[in-house]
C-alpha positions in Angstrom: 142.2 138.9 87.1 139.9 141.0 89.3 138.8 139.6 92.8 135.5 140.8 93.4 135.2 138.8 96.8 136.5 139.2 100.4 135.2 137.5 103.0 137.4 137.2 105.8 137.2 140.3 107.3 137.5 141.3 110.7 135.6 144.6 112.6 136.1 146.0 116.1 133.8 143.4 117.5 136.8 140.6 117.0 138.6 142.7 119.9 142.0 143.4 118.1 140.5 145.0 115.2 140.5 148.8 114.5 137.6 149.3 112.0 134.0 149.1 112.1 131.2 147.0 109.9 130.7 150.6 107.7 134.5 151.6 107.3 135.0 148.1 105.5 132.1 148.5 103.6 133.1 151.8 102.0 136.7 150.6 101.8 135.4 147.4 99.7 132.9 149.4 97.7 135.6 151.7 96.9 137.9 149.1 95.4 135.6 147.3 93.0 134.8 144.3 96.0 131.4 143.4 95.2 130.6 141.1 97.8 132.5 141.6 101.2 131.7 139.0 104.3 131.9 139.6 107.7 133.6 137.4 109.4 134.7 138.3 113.2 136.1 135.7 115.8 134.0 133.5 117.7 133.9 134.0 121.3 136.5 131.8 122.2 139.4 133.9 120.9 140.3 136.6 123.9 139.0 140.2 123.7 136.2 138.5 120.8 132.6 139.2 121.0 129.9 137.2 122.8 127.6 134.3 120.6 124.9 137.4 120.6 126.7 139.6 118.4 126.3 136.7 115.5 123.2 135.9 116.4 121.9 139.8 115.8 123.8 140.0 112.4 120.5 139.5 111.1 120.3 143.1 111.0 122.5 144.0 108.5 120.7 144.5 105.0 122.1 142.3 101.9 123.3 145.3 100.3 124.9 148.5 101.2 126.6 150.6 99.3 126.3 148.5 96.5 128.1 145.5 98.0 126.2 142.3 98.6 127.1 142.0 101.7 127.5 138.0 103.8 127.0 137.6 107.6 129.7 135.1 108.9 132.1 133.8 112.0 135.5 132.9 112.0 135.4 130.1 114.0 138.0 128.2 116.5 138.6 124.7 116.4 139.1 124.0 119.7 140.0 120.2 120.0 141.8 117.5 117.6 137.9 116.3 116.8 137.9 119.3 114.7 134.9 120.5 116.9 134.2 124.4 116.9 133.0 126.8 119.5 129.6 127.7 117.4 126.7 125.4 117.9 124.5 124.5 115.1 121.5 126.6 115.5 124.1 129.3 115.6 125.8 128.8 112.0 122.3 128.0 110.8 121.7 131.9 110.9 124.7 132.8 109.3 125.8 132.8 105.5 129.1 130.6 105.8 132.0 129.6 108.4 135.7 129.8 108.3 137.2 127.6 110.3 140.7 128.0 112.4 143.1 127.1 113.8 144.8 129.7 116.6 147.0 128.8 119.0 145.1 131.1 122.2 141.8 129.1 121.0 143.3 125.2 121.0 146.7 123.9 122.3 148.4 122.9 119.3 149.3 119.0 118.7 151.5 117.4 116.4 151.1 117.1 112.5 148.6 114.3 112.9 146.7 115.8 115.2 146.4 119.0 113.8 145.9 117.8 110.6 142.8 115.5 111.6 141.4 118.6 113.3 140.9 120.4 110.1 140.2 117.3 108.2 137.2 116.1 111.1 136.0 120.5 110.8 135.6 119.7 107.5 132.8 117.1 107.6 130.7 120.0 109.0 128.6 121.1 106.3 128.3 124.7 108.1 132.7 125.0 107.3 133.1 126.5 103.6 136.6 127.3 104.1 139.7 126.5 105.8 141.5 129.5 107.3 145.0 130.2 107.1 146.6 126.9 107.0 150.0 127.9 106.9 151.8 128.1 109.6 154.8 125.8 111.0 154.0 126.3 114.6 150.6 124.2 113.5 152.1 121.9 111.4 149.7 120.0 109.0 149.7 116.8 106.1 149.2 119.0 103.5 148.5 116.4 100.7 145.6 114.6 103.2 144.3 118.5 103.8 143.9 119.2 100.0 142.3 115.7 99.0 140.0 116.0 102.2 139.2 119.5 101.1 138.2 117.6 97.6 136.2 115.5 99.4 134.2 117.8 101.4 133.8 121.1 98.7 135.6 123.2 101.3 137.9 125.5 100.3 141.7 126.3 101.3 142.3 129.4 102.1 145.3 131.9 100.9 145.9 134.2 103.2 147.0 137.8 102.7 147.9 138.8 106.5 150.3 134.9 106.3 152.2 136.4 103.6 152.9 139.5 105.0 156.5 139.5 105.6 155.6 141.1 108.9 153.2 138.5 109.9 153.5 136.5 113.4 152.9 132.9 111.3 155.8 131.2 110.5 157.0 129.7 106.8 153.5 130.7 105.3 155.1 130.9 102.0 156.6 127.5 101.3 153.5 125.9 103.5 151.4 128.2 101.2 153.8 126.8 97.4 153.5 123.6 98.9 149.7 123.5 99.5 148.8 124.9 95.7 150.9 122.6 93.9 149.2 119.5 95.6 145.4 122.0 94.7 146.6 122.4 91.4 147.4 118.9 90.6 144.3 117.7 92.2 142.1 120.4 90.7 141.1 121.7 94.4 139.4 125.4 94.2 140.9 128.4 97.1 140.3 131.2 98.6 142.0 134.5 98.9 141.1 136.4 102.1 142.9 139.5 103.3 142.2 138.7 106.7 142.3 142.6 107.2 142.0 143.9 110.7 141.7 147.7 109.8 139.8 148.9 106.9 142.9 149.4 104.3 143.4 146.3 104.1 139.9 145.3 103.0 140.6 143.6 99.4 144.2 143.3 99.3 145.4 140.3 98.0 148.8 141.5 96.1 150.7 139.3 98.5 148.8 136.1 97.6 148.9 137.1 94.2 152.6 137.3 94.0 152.0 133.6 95.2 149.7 132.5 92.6 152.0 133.7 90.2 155.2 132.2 91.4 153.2 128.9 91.6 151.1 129.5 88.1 148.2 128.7 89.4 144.9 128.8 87.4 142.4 131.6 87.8 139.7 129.1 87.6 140.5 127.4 90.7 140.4 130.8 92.4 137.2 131.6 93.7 137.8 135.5 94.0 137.9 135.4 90.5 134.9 133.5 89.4 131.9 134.6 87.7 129.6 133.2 90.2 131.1 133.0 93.6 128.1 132.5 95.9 127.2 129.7 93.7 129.8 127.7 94.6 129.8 128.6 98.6 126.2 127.5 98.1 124.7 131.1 99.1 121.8 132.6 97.7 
């Protein structure tokens, strides 16, 4: 199968990212993406852009370069209410939220803690997805994760940059095994997102793929591969 979707994507304006709004575009043109999302830090991570920078996103067109192209934030939960550092009126502007957890952004808690964090930024109807839960130095309940994610129509994401076996999270593929067996068995739809910080890695999915396969997953519960993708995210 063919992902025609990224959108976790990171530009210069996230602070320790290398490329800008127009090198991802042409990089995700390029490879067949069809609809890429921007999707920098909120201000809370260090070195991130101010609450201004999201609010002007409104001036990027819907499509350039042939890519339809989605205006988002990668948010920080920043307390074990699952409360994020975007207010309402800001998310209200934008075409979807991730929501995360990083350690700079939140002092991490214990598994029920951390779990009920996502579970509680779940019940926000601005959060579409889940980013990168996969890493033992936040551990999380994985089977009330996927069954809240059920219960909220907010997807899980896979993350490319997790599975890197360079990558500064720890255990990301067994939490990442564990996590789509319980999705699979309780029909719960993902995410792939690349999580790319420099434009090359815009699109690239082959280590979540490698993943999927190990776990034979079904294409239909992944929604890079989906017909119509911004149908379910609820985007026009």
């Amino acid at each position: 199968m063919k992902a025609i979707l990224d959108v976790h994507v990171h530009t210069i304006s996230s602070g320790h990212a290398y490329s800008t709004i127009k090198e991802n575009i042409d990089e995700a043109a390029k490879k067949g993406i069809k609809i890429l999302g921007i999707s920098d830090h909120a201000p809370t991570m260090p070195g991130s852009s101010d609450i201004i920078h999201f609010q002007n996103l409104r001036v990027l067109k819907e499509t350039i370069n042939g890519v339809r192209i989605l205006k988002g934030i990668e948010a920080n939960i920043i307390d074990f209410e699952g409360n994020i550092d975007v207010s309402d009126n800001v998310l209200e502007e934008l075409d979807y939220a991730i929501a995360s957890i990083h350690p700079p952004c939140i002092k991490v808690g214990e598994c029920e803690e951390n779990t009920n964090s996502l579970i509680k930024a779940m019940e926000n109807p601005y959060i579409k997805i889940i980013g990168h839960p996969d890493d033992n130095r936040v551990p999380i309940n994985y089977e009330a994760l996927v069954k809240a994610a059920k219960d909220n129509g907010v997807l899980l994401e896979v993350n490319n940059s997790s599975l890197n076996p360079n990558a500064h999270r720890v255990g990301a593929r067994e939490n990442v095994k564990t996590m789509l067996r319980l999705c699979k068995e309780h029909e719960v739809m993902i995410i792939l997102g690349s999580d790319s910080h420099i434009y090359y890695d815009v699109g690239e999915f082959a280590n979540c793929i490698d993943v999927l396969e190990e776990a034979d997953f079904p294409s239909k519960l992944v929604l890079n591969f989906t017909e119509n993708p911004l149908e379910i995210l609820g985007i026009k």
